[in-house]
Structures are given as C-alpha cells and as structure tokens.
N, C-alpha and C positions, 0 to 999 in steps of 0.2 A: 227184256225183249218187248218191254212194252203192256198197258192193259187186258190186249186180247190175248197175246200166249197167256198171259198169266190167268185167264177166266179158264180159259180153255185146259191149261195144268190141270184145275183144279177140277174142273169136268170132268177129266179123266178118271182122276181119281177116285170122285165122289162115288158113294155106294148107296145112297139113300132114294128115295121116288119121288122128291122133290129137289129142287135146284133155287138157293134162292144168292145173288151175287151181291156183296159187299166190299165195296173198295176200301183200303187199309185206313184215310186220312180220314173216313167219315163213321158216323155210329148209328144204329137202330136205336129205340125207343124200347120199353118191357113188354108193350103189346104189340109189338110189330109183325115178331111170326106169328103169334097165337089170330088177329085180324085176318091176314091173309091166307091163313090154311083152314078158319073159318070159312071164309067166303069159297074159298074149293072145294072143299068138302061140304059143305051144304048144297052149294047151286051145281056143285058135278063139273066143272069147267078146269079145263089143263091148265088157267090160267088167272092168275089174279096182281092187279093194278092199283097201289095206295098212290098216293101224292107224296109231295116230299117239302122239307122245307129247305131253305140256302142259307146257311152260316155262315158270313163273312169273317175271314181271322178267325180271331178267339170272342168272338163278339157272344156273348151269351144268350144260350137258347134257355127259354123258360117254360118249356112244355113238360109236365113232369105226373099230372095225370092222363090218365086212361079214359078215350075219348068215351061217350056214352050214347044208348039211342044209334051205334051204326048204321048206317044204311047202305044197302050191296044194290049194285047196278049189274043186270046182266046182258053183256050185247053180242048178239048175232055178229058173224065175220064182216058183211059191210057197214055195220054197225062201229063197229070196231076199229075198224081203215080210216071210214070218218072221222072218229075219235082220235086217230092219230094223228089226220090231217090237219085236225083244227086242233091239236095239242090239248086235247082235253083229255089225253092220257100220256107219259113222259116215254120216247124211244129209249131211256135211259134203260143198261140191264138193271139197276138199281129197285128196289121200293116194289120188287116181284117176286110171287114167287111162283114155278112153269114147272109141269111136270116133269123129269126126268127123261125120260124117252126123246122127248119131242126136243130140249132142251140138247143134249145129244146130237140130234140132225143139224142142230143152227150154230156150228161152233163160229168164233169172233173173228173175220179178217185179223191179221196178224203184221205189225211192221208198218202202221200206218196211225194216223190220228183220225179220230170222228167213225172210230170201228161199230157205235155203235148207231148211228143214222145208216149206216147199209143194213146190220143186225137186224135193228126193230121189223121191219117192213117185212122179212120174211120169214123172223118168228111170228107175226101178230098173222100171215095170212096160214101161216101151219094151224092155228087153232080154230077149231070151228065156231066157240065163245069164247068169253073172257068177265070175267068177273072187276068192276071195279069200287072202289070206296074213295070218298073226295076226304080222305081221312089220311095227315103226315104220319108215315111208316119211315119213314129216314131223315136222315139227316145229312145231307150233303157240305159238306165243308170247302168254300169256295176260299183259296189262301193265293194273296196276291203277285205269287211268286209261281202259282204251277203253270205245267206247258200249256193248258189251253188260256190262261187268263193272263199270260205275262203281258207287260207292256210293248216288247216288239217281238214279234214273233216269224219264223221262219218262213223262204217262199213253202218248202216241201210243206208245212203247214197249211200253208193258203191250197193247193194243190191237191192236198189231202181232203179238205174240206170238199173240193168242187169236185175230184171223183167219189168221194162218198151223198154228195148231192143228186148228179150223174145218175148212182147206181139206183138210189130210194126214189127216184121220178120213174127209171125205167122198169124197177122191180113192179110199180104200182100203177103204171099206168097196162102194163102186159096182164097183169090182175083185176083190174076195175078201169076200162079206157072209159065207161058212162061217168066217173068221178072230172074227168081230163081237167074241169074248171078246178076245182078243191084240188088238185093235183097242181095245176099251174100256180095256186097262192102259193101252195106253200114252199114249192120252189121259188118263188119268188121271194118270202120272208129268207128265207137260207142264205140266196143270194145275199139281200142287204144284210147279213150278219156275215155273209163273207167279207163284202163291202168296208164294215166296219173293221175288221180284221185287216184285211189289206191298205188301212189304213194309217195301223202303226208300224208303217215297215217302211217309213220314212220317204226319203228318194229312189229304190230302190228301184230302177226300170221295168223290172218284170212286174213286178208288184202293181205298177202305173198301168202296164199292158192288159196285163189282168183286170186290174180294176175298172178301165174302161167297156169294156165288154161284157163286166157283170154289169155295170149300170146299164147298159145299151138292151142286155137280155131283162132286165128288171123293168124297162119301160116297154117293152115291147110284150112284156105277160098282164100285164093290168087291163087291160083289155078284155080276158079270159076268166075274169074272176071280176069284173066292178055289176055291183047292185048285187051283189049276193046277201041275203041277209044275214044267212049261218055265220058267217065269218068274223068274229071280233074286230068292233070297227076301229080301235083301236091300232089293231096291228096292221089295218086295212087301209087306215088313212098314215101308219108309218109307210108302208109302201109305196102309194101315193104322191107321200112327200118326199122321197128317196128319188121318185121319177121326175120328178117335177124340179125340184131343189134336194140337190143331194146336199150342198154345205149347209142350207140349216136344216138338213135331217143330220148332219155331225155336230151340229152345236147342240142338238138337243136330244143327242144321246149321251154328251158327255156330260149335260147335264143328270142328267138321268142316273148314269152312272156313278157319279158322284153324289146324289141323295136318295135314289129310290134306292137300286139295286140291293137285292139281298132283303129287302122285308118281307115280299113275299116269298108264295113257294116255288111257282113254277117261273125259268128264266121269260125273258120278254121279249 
C-alpha cells in the first residue's frame, strides 16, 4: 500500500517515546541514534534533524567513522519553517528522530506519492523547536529503477507531486502568510522539479497540459521572491533560468544529472 501505510503500520505499533523512520533500501550509520537522541535530550526539543547522504546504486559510501566536535543547532518554530523553506533541513521522515506523541498526531497521507512534502510542514509546525546537526545520520539509497527516480514515470505521479505541492504552500502559508516570499520560492523550485518530471513522459498530452502551466506558474512567482538574499542563489538562478529558458534549464539538468547528482547530501 505504499510508504505512508507502511510508516504509519509501524506507528501503530510502536511502543517506545521516540519514533525514528527508516526506509527498507536504505541504512543508518553506528552513531546515528546515539547523535539524534543526544541532541533531544540535551536541548529538551520533540525533535531532532541530521543530514543525509545519496547513494547512487551500489556506489560506495566511505563514511565509517564517528563524526567529532558535533555541533547542535536549536531553532524556534519560524525558525524552523524557514529551515524548511530554504531546505536547510530535509521534509524527508528519514535522518529524525520526533517524539512519539506528537509523531502520532502526524500520521502519512496514504495511496499517493510525495506523502512526505504534505507530512513535513505539519509535523515541523506541531513542534515548538527542533534540534538540528549538519552531520550525515543516513543513508538514502537512490537505485535507478525506483518509483520516484524511474526514467518515465506515471501522470498519477506528476499529479501527486502537484497535490502534494498544493497542500505544503497552503499548509504554510495558513501558518506564516509574513514568509508569503520564501513560501512562493519554494513553490516555485517544486514546480521546476515537477517540470523536470513531466518531462520524461514523453508525448503524453496531459503531461504537455500540465507542463505548460507549471512553467506559466513558475514565471509568474519570480517576482515574489527575486533579490532575496536568503535564498541559495544557485537554486535561485535555476529558477530563473526555467522562466526564461526552460530548454536550456533541461540541458543543464541533464547534465547535472549525469555527473553531479548523488555526491552530495542533500538533492538539488
């Protein structure tokens, strides 16, 4: 049934005061709980945020000691939002570990893709802090062959993507409307990663229908968000160039694709 039944099973089940989710393809590191239930139980926070790294295939990861010197970041709830915004903390359930209780209240849309972009936004506003470390607690395993990374992928996909984009703008703009700028990038990044998506689905008419529309809403939010400094200008001038020239914002993702991706940790 999918991801979210399957978090949510185990939600049920569990019996302990913490909650921490692990997908089956991917693995922890030796200090991964011990990191994260330092940082909650020191700083008192429901919540705690590692980083992660992306494993492409069987590509081998060489991390094999124990980082040193941690350092714990503790941020207030629009502190936090922010964080989210500018992806300097992952919506992934992954690379956390959330109290129980609270954990509980936020169980996973179920029967769909991208359950966790509607999740993040209204577990991160249930906690009043949140503890994070810029320190890889996971290991995500990116395999060329799964639903979200195959090379053509389904409309209900593309679909899924944009009600779960829907949901995380309106969750957070009903939360923080003073963020409305940092709310509109990052709808706006989503979109050009739906962009991208709806791009390997061939001739497919809905997919065209679709895609014109994202591009037409991606040009018409750059507006809301240009000369911000916060905002990694990187992803600031992908957007940018999506609005301006979306073909060679596809040439130069697929470059991307094909030499970056996967070295670092967090996706782009």
């Amino acid at each position: 049934h999918g991801p979210g039944s399957a978090r949510n099973t185990g939600l049920t089940a569990a019996h302990g005061d913490w909650i921490m989710y692990v997908d089956g393809d991917d693995y922890l590191y030796p200090w991964s709980v011990e990191l994260l239930m330092q940082c909650v139980l020191v700083a008192g926070t429901p919540l705690a945020v590692g980083s992660y790294d992306i494993i492409v295939d069987d590509h081998e990861n060489s991390r094999n000691l124990r980082p040193e010197n941690v350092c714990t970041k503790v941020l207030d709830n629009p502190s936090a939002i922010r964080a989210l915004l500018l992806e300097e903390v992952t919506e992934s359930p992954c690379a956390k570990v959330i109290r129980a209780d609270i954990a509980a209240k936020h169980p996973f849309p179920e029967g769909c893709w991208y359950e966790d972009v509607m999740w993040a936004p209204r577990l991160y506003l249930a906690c009043n802090a949140m503890s994070v470390i810029d320190i890889p607690v996971y290991a995500y395993v990116m395999r060329s062959g799964s639903v979200v990374h195959r090379n053509h992928a389904q409309i209900k996909q593309a679909q899924d993507f944009l009600y779960a984009i829907d949901t995380m703008t309106k969750t957070l703009v009903g939360a923080y409307p003073d963020l409305c700028g940092l709310i509109a990038y990052r709808r706006a990044l989503e979109l050009s990663r739906l962009h991208a998506l709806l791009k390997t689905m061939g001739d497919d008419p809905r997919a065209a229908e679709m895609d014109a529309l994202c591009l037409q809403e991606i040009k018409s939010l750059v507006d809301d968000f240009k000369g911000r400094t916060t905002i990694p200008i990187a992803k600031r001038k992908r957007i940018e160039l999506i609005a301006k020239a979306p073909s060679l914002h596809d040439l130069a993702l697929r470059v991307y694709d094909k030499f970056i991706k996967g070295r670092g940790r967090m996706r782009s």
